[in-house]
Each structure stands twice: as C-alpha cells, then as structure tokens.
C-alpha positions in Angstrom: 111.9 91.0 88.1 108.1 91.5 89.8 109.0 88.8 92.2 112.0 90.9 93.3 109.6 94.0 94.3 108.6 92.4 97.7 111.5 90.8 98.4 112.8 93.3 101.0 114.8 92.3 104.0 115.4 94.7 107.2 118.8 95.9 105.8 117.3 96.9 102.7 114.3 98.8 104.4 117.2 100.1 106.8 119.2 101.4 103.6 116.2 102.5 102.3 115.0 104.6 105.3 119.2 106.1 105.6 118.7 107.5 102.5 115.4 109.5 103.2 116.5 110.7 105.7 119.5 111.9 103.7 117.3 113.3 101.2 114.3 114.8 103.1 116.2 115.8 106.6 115.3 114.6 110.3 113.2 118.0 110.4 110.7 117.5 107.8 110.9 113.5 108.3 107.6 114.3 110.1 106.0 115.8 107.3 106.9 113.2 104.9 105.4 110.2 107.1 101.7 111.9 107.8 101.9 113.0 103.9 102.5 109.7 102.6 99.8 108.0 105.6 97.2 110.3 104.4 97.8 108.9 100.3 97.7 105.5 101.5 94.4 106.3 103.1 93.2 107.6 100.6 94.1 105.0 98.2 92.5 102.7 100.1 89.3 104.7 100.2 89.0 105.3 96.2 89.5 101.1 96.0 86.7 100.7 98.3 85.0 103.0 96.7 85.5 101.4 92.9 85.2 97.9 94.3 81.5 99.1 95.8 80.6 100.7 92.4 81.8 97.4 90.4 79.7 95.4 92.8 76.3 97.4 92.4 77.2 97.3 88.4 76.9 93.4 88.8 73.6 93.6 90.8 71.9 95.0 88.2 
C-alpha cells in the first residue's frame, strides 16, 4: 500500500486539484496555496534544524 502513495499520474493530480477547488472555492484557492507553501517551509526548516542538532550530538 506505501508504494501506491507516490504513484500519482497527471489525471489523478488533476482529480485531485477539481476537487479543491470544489471544496475550498476559486476565491480563497489563493489562500490555501501560500498557507500550505509557508508549512512546507517550515517543515523543511524544523528538519534542518533537527538534522543540525543530531549532527553536533555526534561531534561530541
């Protein structure tokens, strides 16, 4: 089932995308895309963050 998770071809991103816009509207679409940009970067900056700490835990 895992191997299935990346497994996305354009329809299914195109399905996917229909039904946002369904759910969230074309006017807050917007909203939703520098909401979910500004997680990822922030994701991104607490693994940085943990892989720096776990690298100066095996220095000492």
């Amino acid at each position: 089932m895992l191997g299935l998770i990346g497994n996305f071809g354009p329809w299914e991103l195109v399905l996917i995308l229909l039904i946002v816009l369904i759910i969230v509207g074309p006017g807050k679409l917007p909203q939703v895309g520098q909401s979910l940009g500004k997680a990822l970067q922030n994701f991104r900056k607490a693994k940085e963050e943990d892989f720096k700490e776990l690298e100066e835990k095996r220095e000492k």
